[in-house]
GUNU-361664 format. One record per residue (C-alpha): residue in one letter; y, x, z. Coordinates in steps of 0.2 Angstrom, whole numbers, m for minus. Each point is the difference from the previous one (the first is absolute). Layout:
N
res / c2 / c1 / c3
A / Y / X / Z
...
# end
This chain:
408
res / c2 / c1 / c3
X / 0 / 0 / 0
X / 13 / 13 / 3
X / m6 / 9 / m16
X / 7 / m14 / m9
X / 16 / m4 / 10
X / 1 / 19 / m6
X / 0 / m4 / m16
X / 9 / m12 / m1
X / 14 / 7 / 8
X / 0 / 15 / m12
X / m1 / m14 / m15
X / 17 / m7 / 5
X / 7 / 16 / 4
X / m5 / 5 / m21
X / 7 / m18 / m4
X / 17 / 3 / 11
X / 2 / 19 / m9
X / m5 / m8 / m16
X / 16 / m15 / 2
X / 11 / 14 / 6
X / m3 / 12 / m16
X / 2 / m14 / m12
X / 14 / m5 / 9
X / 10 / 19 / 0
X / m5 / 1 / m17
X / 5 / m16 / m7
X / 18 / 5 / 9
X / m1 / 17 / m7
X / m4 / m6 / m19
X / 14 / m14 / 1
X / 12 / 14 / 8
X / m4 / 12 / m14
X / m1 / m11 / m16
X / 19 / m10 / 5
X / 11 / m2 / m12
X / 13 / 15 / 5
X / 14 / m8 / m8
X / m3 / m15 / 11
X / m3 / 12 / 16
X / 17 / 10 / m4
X / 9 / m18 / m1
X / m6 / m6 / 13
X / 3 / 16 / 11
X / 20 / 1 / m6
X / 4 / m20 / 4
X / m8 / 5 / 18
X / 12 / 13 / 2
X / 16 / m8 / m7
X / m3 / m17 / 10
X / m13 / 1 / 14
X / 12 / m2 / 15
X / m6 / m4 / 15
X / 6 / m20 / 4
X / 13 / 5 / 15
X / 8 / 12 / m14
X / 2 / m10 / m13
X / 17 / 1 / m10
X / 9 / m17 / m3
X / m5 / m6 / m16
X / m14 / 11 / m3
X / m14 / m6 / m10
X / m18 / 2 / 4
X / m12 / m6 / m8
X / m21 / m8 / 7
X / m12 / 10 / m3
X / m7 / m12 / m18
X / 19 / 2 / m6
X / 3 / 18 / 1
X / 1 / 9 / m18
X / m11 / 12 / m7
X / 4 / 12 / m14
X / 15 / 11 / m2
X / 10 / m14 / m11
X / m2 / m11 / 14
X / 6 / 12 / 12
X / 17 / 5 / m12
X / 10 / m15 / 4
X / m3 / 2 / 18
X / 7 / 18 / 0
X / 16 / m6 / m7
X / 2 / m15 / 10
X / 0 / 11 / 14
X / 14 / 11 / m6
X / 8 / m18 / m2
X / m3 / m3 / 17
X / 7 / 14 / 5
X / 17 / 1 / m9
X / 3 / m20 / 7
X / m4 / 6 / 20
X / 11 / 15 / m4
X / 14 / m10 / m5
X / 0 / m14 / 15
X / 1 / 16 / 11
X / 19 / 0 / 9
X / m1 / 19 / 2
X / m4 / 0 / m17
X / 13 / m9 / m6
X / 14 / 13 / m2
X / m13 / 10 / m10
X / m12 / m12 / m11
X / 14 / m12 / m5
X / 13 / 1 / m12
X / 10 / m12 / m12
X / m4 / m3 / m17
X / 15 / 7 / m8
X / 1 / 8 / m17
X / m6 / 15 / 5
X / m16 / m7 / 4
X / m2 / m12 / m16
X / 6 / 15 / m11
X / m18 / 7 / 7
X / m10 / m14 / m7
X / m5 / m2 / m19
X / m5 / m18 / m8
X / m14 / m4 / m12
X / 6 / m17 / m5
X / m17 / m3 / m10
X / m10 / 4 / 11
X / 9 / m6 / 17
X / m1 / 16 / 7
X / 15 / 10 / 13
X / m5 / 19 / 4
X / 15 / 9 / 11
X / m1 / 16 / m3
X / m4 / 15 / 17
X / 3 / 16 / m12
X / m12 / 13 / 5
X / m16 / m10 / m2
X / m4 / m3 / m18
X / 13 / m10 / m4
X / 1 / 6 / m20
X / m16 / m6 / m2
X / 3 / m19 / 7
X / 16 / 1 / m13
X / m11 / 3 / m13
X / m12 / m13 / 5
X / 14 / m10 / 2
X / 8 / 5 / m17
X / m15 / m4 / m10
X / m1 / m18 / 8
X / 18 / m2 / m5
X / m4 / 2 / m18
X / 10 / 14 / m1
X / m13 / 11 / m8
X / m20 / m3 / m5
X / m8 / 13 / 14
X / 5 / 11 / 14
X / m1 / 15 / m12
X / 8 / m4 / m10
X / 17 / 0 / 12
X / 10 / 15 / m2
X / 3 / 9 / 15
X / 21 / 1 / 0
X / m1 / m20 / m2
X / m11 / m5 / 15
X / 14 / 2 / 11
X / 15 / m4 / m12
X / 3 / m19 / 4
X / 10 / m2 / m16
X / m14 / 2 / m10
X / m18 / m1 / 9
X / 4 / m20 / 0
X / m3 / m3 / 19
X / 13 / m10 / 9
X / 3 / 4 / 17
X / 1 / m17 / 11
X / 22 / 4 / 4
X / 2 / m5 / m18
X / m4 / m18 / 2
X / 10 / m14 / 9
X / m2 / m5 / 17
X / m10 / m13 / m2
X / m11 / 8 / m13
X / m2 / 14 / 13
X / m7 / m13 / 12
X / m11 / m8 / m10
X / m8 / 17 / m7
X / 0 / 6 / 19
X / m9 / m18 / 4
X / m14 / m3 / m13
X / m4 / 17 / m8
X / m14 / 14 / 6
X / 9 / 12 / 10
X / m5 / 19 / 3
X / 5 / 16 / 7
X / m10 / 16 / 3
X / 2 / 11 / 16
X / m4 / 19 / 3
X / m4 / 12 / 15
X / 20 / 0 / 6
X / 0 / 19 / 3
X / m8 / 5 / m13
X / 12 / m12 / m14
X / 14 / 10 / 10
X / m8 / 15 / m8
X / m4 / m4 / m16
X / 18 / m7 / m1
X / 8 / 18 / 7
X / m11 / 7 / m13
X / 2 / m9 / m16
X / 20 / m2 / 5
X / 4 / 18 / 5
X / m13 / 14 / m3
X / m7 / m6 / m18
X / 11 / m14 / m8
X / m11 / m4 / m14
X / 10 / m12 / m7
X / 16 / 12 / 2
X / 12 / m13 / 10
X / 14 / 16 / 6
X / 8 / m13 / 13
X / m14 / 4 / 11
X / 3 / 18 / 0
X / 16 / 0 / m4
X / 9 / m16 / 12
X / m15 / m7 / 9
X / m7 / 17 / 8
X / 19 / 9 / 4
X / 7 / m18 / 9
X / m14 / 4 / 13
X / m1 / 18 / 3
X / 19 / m2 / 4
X / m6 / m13 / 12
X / m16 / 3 / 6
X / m3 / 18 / m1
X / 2 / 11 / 17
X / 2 / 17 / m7
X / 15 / m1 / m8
X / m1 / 18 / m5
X / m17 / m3 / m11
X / 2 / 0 / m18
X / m17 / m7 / m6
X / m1 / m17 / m11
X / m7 / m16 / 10
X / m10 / 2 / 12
X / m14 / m14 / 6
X / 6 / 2 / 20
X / 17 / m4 / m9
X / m7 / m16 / m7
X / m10 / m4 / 14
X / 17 / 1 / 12
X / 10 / m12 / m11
X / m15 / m13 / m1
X / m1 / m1 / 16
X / 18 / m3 / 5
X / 3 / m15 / 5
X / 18 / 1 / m8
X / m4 / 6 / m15
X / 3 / m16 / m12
X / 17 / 6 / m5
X / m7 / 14 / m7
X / m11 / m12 / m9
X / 15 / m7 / m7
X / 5 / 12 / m8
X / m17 / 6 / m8
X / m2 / m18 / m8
X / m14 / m7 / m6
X / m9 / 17 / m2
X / m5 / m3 / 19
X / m15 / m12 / m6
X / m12 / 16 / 1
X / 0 / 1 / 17
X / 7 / m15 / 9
X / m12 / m11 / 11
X / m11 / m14 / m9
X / 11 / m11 / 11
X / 16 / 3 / m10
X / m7 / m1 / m15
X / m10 / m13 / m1
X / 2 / m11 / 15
X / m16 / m4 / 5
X / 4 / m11 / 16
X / 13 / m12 / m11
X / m12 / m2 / m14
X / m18 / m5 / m2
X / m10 / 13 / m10
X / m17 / m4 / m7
X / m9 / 16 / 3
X / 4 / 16 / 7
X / m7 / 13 / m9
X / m5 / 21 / 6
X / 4 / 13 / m8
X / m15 / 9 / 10
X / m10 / m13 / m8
X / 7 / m1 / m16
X / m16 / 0 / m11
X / m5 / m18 / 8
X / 16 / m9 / 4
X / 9 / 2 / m18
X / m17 / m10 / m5
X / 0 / m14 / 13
X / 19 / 0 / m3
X / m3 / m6 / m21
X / m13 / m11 / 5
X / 10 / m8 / 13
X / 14 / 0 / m12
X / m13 / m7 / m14
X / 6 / 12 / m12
X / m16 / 11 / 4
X / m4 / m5 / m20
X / 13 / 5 / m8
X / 6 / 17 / 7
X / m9 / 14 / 11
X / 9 / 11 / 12
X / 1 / 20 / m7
X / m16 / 11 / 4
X / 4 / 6 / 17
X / m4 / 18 / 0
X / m13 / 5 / 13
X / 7 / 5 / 18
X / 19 / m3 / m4
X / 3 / m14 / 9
X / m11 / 4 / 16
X / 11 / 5 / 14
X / 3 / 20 / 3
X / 0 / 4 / 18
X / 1 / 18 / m4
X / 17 / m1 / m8
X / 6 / m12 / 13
X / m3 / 14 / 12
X / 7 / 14 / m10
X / 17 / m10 / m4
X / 1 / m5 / 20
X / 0 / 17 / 5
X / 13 / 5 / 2
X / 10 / m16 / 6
X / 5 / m1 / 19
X / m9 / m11 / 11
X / 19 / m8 / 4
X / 0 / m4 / m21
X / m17 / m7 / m1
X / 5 / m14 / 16
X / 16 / m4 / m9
X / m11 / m3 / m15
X / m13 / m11 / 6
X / 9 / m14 / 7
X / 8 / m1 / m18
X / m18 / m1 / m9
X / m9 / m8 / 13
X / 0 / m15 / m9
X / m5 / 8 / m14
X / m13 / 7 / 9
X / m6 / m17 / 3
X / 0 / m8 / m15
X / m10 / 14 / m5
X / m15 / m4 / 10
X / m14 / m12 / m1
X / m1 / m9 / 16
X / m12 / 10 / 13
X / m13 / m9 / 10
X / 5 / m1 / 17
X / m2 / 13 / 13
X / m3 / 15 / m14
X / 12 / 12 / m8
X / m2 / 6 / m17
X / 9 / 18 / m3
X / 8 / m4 / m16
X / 18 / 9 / 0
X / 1 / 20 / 3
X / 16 / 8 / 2
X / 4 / 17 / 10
X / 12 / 4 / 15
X / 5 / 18 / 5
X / m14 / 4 / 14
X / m15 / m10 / m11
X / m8 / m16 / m11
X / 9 / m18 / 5
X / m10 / m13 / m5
X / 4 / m18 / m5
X / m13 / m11 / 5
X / m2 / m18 / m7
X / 12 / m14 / 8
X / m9 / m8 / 14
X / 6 / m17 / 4
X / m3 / m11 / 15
X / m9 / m15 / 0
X / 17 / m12 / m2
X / 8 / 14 / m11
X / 15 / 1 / 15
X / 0 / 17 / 1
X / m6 / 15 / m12
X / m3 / 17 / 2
X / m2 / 16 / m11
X / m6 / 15 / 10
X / 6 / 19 / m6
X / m8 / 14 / 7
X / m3 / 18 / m3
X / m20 / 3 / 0
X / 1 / 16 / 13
X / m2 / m7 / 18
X / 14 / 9 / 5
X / 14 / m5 / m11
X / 12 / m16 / 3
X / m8 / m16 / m3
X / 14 / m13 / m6
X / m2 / m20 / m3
X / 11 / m10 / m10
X / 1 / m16 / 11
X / 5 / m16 / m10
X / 6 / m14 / 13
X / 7 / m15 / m4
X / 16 / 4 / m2
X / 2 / 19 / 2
X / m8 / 17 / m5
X / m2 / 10 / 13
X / m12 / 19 / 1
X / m8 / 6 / 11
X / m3 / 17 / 5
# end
């Protein structure tokens, strides 16, 4: 008798290990043969929206389980109605307002170019492919059959590239335009626009426009340089110090309209005052200019330019190199200036992480700009700057309600 309670034991325990095995191996095949694309999907939606429930951002969207979407194209459109988000909770910010709002004055609506046909508004943010959107634009406009067929010295000659700026229509027009037509604009790395700006206005001048050199570059070294004795040309700590001086706009003045290549996305396009459609990424060029046209529905008709690999993908070592040499007293006048810029640039974080997405330098080592992270009722936010090395100065740009203060 307890030969075959014996055996009947060790045939349940080969039953038990048999169940098991099936088991680990029906869970390793269905692991190993799942669609990837779906997996990835899947695995980004969790990361851009899966906040815990006492977290949750006001108007958030989450989805149940059976209604969550799977496949990149799925996931696009929730990617840019985050940045969406974003922009709109920046705006209702009071501390923000001196910095995120500005009025639609002719300024701004000389930024932005029509395509009647097509019911399409682009402002332009120079130093983020903005020829390339002309052409696309210019094309659409019937101006010429294809993008290369544009001559170079016409994309930016409004006389005779045949794409009307939104300043030339009547006020009501305007209105109606701003009202009913897909809207766009593209943003960049703050920091590293400033750069590229410097660069292509006062090192190289490709286009060879001497009032950079010759008016632009002189008004702020007689302002803004320390060393009165030093003879060099412009300087980037020379730009640097005039962009982020808070009384700087009469200077601004007097430059003209030739500031558009490195004033804030703010002041040229007015993001908080009018309702953009999609806000596209340089950094992320190659799959925004894509989603744009087909959320345009001009995806048919025209195709953005080749990008060419790596151009658009942001350059943390040149950031570095240009920041250098700049003062850790510059750099804190700066930020406040661009910290909504700053903003705008980022996707929205989950709660509770930081994402290292800005790199600048101070004097004594590496500041880092970590994504904005907001509190559950978005009344406060805060952007934290420190140097990596324990033992340098750990600074934080509080944003309160209704004052900026730091804190050492």
């Amino acid at each position: 008798m307890f030969d075959n309670m014996h055996h009947q034991w060790l045939l349940l325990a080969a039953c038990f290990w048999v169940i098991l095995m099936f088991m680990v191996a029906s869970k390793f095949i269905t692991l190993t043969f799942k669609d990837p694309d779906a997996y990835s999907a899947k695995q980004e939606f969790l990361f851009l929206t899966a906040v815990p429930d006492a977290g949750r951002l006001p108007g958030e969207t989450h989805f149940p389980e059976e209604l969550k979407p799977t496949g990149k194209m799925l996931v696009e459109p929730l990617v840019y109605a985050q940045r969406l988000e974003l922009m709109r909770n920046v705006c209702r910010e009071d501390a923000l307002r001196n910095l995120s709002h500005t009025a639609v004055s002719k300024f701004v609506l000389d930024r932005i170019f029509v395509c009647d046909k097509h019911k399409i508004l682009f402002c332009q943010t120079p130093k983020v492919g903005n020829t390339q959107w002309k052409k696309v634009l210019i094309v659409l406009n019937g101006a010429f059959p294809s993008i290369e067929e544009i001559p170079e010295n016409v994309v930016h000659d409004h006389e005779k590239n045949g794409l009307p700026r939104l300043s030339s229509f009547s006020e009501a027009e305007i209105q109606k335009r701003l009202k009913t037509y897909f809207k766009f604009f593209i943003v960049r790395d703050p920091f590293e626009r400033l750069i590229s700006a410097f660069k292509d206005k006062f090192v190289h001048n490709p286009r060879f426009e001497p009032w950079y050199r010759h008016e632009i570059a002189p008004g702020i070294i007689r302002k803004y340089r320390r060393n009165r004795t030093e003879t060099r040309g412009i300087q980037f700590e020379d730009f640097v110090r005039y962009l982020g001086d808070p009384n700087h706009r009469w200077l601004d003045l007097q430059f003209g309209d030739h500031i558009i290549h490195w004033v804030t996305y703010v002041e040229l396009c007015a993001p908080c005052e009018i309702t953009y459609s999609v806000v596209g990424h340089h950094e992320t060029l190659a799959d925004d200019a894509p989603y744009i046209l087909r959320e345009a529905g001009i995806d048919h008709l025209v195709a953005y330019p080749t990008i060419p690999l790596g151009i658009t993908a942001y350059n943390r070592t040149k950031v570095e190199q240009y920041f250098l040499g700049i003062s850790k007293r510059d750099i804190r006048r700066l930020l406040p200036v661009w910290l909504t810029a700053v903003i705008l640039k980022l996707s929205k974080p989950r709660l509770g992480q930081q994402h290292h997405i800005h790199t600048v330098y101070c004097p004594q080592g590496r500041v880092s700009l970590p994504a904005t992270s907001f509190s559950k009722k978005f009344q406060e936010m805060t952007v934290v700057i420190f140097c990596r090395k324990a033992h340098h100065r750990l600074f934080t740009v509080l944003l309160c309600r209704r004052r900026l203060e730091r804190f050492p």
